[in-house]
C-alpha positions in Angstrom: 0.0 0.0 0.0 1.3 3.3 -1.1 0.1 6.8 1.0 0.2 9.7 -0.6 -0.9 13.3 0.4 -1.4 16.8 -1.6 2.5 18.4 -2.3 2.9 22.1 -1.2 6.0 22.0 -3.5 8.4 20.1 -5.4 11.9 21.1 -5.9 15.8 19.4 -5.9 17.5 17.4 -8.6 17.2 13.7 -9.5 18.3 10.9 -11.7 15.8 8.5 -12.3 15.8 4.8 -13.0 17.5 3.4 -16.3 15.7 2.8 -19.3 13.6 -0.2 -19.5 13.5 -0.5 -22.8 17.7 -0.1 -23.2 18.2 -2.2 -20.3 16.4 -5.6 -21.9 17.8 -5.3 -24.9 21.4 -4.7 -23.3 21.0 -7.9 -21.6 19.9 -9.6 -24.5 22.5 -8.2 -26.8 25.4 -8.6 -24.9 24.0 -12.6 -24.3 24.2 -13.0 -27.5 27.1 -10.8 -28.5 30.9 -12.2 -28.7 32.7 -11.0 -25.8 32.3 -9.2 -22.4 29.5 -6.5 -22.3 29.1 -4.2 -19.2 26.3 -2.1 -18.3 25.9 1.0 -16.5 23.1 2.5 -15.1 20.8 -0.8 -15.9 16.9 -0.9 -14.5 17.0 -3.6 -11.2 13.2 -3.7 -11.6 11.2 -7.0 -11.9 11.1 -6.7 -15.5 14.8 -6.5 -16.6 15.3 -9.3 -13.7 13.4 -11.8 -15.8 15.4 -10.9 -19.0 18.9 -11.5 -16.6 17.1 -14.9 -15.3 16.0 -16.4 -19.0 19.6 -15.8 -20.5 20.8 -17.2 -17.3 18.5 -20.4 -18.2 20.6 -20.8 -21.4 24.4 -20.4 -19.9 25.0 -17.3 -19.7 27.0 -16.1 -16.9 25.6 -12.7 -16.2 27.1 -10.8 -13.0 24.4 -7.8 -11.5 25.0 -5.5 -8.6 22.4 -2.7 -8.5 22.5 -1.1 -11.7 26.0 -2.7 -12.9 26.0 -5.4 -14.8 28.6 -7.7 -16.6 27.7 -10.0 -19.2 29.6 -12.9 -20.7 28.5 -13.7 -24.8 29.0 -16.4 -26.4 27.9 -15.8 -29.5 24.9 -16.2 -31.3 24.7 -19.7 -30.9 26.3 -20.3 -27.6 23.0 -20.8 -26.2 22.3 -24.0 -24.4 18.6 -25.7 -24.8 17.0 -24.5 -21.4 16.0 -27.3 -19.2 12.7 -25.9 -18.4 10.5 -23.0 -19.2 11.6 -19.7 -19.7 9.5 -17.3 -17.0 9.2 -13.6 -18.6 6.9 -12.7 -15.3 5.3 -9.4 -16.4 7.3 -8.6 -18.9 6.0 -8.2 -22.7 9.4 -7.2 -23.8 11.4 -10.2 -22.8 8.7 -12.3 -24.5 8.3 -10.7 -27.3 11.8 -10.1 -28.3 12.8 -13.3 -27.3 10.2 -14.8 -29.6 12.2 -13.8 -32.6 15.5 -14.9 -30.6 14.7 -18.3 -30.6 13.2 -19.1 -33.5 17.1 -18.8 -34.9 18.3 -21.0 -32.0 19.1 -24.6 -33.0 16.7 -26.5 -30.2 13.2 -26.3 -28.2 12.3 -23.7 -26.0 9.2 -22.3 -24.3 8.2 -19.1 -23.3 5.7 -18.2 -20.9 4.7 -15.3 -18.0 2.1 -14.7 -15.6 -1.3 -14.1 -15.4 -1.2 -10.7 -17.2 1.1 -12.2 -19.8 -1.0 -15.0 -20.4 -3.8 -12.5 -22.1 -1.2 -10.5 -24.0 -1.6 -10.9 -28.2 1.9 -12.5 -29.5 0.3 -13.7 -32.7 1.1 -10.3 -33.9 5.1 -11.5 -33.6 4.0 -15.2 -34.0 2.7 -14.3 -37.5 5.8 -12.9 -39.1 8.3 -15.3 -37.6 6.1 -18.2 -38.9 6.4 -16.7 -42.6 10.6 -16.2 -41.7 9.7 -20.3 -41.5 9.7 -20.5 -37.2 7.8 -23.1 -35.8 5.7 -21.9 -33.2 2.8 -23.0 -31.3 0.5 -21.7 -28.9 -2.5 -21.3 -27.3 -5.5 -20.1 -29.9 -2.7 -21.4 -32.7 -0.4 -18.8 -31.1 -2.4 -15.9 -30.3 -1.3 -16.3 -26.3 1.0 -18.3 -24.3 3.3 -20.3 -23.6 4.8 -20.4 -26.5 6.7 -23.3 -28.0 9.3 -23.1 -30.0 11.6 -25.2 -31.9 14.3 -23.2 -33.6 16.0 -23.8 -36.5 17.2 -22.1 -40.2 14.6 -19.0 -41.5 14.2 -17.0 -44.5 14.8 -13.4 -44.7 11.2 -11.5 -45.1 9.7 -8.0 -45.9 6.7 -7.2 -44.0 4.7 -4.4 -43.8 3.4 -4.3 -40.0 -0.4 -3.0 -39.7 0.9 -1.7 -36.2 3.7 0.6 -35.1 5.1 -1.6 -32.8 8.9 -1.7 -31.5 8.5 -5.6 -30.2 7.3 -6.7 -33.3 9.7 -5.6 -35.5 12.7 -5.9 -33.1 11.4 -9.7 -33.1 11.8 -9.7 -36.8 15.1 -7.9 -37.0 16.2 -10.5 -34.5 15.5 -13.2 -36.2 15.9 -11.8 -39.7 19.7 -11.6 -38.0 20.1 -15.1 -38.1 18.0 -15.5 -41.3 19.4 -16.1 -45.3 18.8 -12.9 -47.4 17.6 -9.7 -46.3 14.8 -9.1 -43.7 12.8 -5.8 -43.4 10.1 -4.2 -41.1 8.0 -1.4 -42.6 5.6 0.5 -40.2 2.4 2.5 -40.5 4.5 5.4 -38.2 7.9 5.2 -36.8 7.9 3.3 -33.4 10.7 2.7 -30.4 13.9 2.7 -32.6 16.0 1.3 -29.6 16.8 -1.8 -30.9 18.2 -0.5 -34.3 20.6 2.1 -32.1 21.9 -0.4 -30.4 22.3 -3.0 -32.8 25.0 -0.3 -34.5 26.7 -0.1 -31.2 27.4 -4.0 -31.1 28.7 -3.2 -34.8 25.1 -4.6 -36.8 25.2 -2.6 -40.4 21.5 -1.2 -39.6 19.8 0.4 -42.7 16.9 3.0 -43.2 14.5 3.7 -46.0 11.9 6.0 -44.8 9.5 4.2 -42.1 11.4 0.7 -43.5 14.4 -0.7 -41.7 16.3 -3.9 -42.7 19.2 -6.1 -42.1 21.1 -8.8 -43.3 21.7 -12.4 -42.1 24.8 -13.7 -40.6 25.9 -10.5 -38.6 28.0 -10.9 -35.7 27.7 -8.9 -32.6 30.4 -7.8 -30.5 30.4 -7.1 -26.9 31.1 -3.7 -25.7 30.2 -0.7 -23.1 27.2 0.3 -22.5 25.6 3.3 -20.6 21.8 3.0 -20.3 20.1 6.5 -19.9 17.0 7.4 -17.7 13.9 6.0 -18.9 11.7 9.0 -20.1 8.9 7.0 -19.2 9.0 7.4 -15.8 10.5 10.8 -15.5 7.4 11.7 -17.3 5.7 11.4 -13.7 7.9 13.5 -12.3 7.3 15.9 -15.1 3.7 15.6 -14.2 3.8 16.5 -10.5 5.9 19.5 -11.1 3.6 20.7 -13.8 0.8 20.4 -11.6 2.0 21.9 -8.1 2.2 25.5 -7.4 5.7 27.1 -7.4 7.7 23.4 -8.3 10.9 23.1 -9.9 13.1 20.4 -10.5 15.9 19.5 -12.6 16.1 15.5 -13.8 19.1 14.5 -15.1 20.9 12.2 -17.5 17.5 11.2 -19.0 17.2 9.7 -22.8 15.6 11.5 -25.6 15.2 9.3 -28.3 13.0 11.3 -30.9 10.9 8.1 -31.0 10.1 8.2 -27.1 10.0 12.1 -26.7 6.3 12.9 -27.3 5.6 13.2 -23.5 7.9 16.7 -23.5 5.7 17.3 -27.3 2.9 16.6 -25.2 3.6 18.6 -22.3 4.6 21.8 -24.3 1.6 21.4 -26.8 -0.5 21.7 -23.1 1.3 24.8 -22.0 3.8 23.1 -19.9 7.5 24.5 -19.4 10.3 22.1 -19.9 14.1 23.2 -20.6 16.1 20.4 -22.5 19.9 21.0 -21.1 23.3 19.7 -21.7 22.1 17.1 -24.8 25.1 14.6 -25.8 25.3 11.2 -27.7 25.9 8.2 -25.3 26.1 4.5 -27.6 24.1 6.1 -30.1 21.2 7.2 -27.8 20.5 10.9 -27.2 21.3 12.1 -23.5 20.2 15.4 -21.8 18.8 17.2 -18.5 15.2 18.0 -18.0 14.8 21.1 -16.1 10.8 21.2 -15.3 8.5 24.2 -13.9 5.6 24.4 -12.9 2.7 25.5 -15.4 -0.7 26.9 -16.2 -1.6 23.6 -17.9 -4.0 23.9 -21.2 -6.5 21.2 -22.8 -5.4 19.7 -25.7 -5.5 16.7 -28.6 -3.4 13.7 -28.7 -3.4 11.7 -32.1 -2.1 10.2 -35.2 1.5 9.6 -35.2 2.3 11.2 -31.8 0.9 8.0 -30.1 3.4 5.9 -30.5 6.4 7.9 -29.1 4.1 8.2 -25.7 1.8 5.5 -25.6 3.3 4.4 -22.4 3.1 8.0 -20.7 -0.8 8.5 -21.5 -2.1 7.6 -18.3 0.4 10.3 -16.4 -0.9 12.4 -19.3 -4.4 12.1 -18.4 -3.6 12.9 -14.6 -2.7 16.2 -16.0 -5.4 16.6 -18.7 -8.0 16.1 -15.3 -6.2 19.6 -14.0 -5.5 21.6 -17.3 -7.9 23.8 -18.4 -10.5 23.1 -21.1 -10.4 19.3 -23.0 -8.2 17.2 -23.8 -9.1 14.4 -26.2 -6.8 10.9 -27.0 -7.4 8.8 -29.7 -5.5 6.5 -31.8 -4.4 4.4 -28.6 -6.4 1.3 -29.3 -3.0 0.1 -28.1 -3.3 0.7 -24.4 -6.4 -2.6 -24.5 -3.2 -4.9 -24.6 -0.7 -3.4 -21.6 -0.5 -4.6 -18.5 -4.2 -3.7 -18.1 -6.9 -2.1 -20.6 -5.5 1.0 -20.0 -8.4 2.8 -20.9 -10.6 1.4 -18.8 -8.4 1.6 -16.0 -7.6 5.3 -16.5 -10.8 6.0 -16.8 -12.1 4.0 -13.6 -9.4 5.2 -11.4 -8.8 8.6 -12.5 -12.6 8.8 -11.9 -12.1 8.4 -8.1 -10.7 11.3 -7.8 -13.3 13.5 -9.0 -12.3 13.4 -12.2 -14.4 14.1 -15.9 -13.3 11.1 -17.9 -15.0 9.5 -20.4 -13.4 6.3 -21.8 -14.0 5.9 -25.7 -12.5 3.2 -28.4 -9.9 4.4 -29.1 -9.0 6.6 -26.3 -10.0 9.0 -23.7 -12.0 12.4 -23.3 -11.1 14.3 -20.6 -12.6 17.6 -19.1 -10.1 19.6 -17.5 -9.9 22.2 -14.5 -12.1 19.8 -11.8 -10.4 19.2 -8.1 -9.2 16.1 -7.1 -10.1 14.7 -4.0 -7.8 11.9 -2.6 -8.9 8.5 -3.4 -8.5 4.8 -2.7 -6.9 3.6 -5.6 -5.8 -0.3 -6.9 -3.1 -0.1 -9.5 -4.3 -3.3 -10.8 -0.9 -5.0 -10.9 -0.3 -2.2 -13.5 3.2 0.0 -12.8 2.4 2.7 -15.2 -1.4 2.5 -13.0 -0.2 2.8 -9.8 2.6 6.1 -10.4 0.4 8.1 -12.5 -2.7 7.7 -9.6 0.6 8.4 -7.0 0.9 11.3 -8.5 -2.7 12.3 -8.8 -2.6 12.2 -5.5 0.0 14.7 -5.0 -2.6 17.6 -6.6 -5.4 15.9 -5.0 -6.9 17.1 -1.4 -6.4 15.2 1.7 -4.9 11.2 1.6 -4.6 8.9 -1.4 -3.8 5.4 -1.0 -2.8 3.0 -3.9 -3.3 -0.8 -3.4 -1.2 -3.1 -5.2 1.5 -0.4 -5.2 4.4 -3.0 -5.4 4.0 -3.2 -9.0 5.1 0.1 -9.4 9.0 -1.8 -8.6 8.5 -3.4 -12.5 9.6 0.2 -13.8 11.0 2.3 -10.8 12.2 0.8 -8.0 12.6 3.2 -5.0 9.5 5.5 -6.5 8.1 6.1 -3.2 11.8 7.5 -1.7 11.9 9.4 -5.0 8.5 11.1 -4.6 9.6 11.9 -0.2 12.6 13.3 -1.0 11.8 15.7 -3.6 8.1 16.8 -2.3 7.8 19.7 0.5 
């Protein structure tokens, strides 16, 4: 259970957690990379921890101390057959990604996760994979988990993807990797591009058409250094709470700004918000840079089209601030948020609700009608992370106590969030 009470003020400077997204697929690379790999900064959430386990699973010596890391690769195919399933827990990256991992590997494998996993589509990565030649089964003839595998010699494909999705077409890249010819991913609008960046940094010749990326097979990966950056994703609930208490400031530092992730501080600005981008450098060919925030006058606004998927993650935070803006706000285009941890529309829309909130759930999105008070609620996150923080922080504008049940979830993502939140509210 998480307590949380109206802020007066937020001020100081912070770092926040690594980036999720960076820290799986630095785990994953350096597995299967020749050589030592280190990581700095890497994300000790629950999340990252099943990425470390699976690879574990398969022989790979992986040494983790907080946010250091030190992975040994053996190569592409110094996997060993796992000698029982591969747990993802919560995690729709591991799975996802890993699904186009080992469909190149040379023996059986299966993947599964928990409850919330279990309901996740992966036919939308089965699909492709099966026309690379993977054989893959699964429940609904793949559409859910577990997921068996057996692994073995694929084609080189070019598929257009109905859905701007970073898992699916890092799982293709993946496997296209390990695949004869040339393998390519076109998208409707350009999603997460994290895998591609880093791919060049383990020395993969990455190309780029337009919204079309493709590789080659037989590439070999080399281990190396990496530094993983904030995750923007969750100092976007920082941002939040400084945007919407009186007189706040506060300076977040060392946090990634991938153009594909950065339409939380698009977002924020297009609603009014004040947000200084400081001392910007290139770190493993992933854009680095302070956040100085201040507190704003927030505005109503619309969220659409190709903005979505560089903040789908952020749009329940984004919604906490729509409920204090003034005027509407209206997202749409997120039919993505059914398929997260939770229906994230619903959810928003029940739990924001609560509060006091004008919220209107709709197909494809949310309606929201600004400039209401919050009063402090008793809020469950659902087993949701991104659920639990942006209610937390709701809860900071809101008057009197909010309490958030299932708050341990909020540990996939940001471990220490709670700390974070005491030390830099007065």
């Amino acid at each position: 259970m998480l307590r949380v009470t109206k802020a007066d003020k937020i001020e100081g400077t912070v770092r926040v957690p690594g980036d999720k997204s960076i820290s799986h697929r630095a785990v994953m690379f350096g597995s299967l990379a020749e050589g030592k790999t280190t990581i700095s900064g890497f994300l000790p959430g629950a999340d990252c921890l099943s990425t470390i386990d699976c690879f574990r699973r398969m022989g790979i010596t992986i040494e983790q101390q907080g946010d250091q890391v030190t992975v040994y690769g053996k190569g592409w195919y110094g996997l060993k057959e796992p000698d029982q399933r591969l747990d993802v827990g919560n995690s729709g990256t591991t799975i996802r990604l890993m699904t186009g991992i080992m469909a190149t590997q040379p023996f059986h494998s299966v993947l599964e996760g928990d409850e919330s996993i279990a309901k996740r589509p992966m036919r939308r990565v089965v699909g492709p994979l099966r026309e690379m030649g993977a054989k893959i089964d699964g429940r609904q003839n793949g559409e859910y988990t577990p997921l068996a595998i057996r692994g073995g010699k694929l084609n080189g494909i070019s598929y257009r993807s109905p859905v701007a999705s970073a898992q699916v077409k890092s799982a293709i890249l993946l496997a296209g990797l390990q695949a004869d010819g040339t393998t390519s991913v076109e998208e409707p609008h350009l999603s997460r591009d994290h895998t591609e960046r880093m791919l060049k940094a383990f020395g993969i010749d990455v190309r780029h058409e337009g919204s079309r990326v493709s590789v080659s097979g037989g590439q070999t990966l080399k281990g190396r250094d990496i530094f993983v950056p904030g995750d923007i994703s969750s100092a976007a609930f920082l941002i939040a709470a400084v945007m919407m208490v009186p007189d706040s400031s506060l300076v977040i530092e060392q946090v990634g700004i991938n153009p594909t992730r950065t339409g939380i501080i698009d977002a924020v600005q297009a609603m009014g918000g004040r947000l200084e981008i400081v001392n910007e450098r290139l770190i493993n060919e992933e854009p680095v840079a302070d956040l100085h925030v201040f507190h704003s006058e927030l505005r109503g606004t619309v969220i659409e089209g190709d903005l979505i998927p560089r903040l789908i993650d952020e749009i329940p935070v984004i919604a906490v601030m729509a409920a204090q803006a003034n005027g509407r706000t209206v997202i749409r285009d997120a039919q993505e948020l059914k398929v997260k941890e939770t229906d994230r529309i619903a959810t928003v829309a029940s739990q924001l609700a609560k509060f006091g909130a004008s919220v209107t759930p709709t197909e494809d999105g949310l309606v929201i009608e600004g400039g209401k008070s919050l009063v402090g609620a008793e809020i469950d996150s659902m087993g949701d992370h991104r659920i639990g923080m942006a209610m937390a922080i709701a809860g900071l504008a809101a008057e009197g106590e909010t309490t958030i049940a299932n708050a341990e979830a909020i540990n996939v993502s940001f471990p220490g969030f709670a700390e974070t939140l005491e030390r830099i509210t007065r």
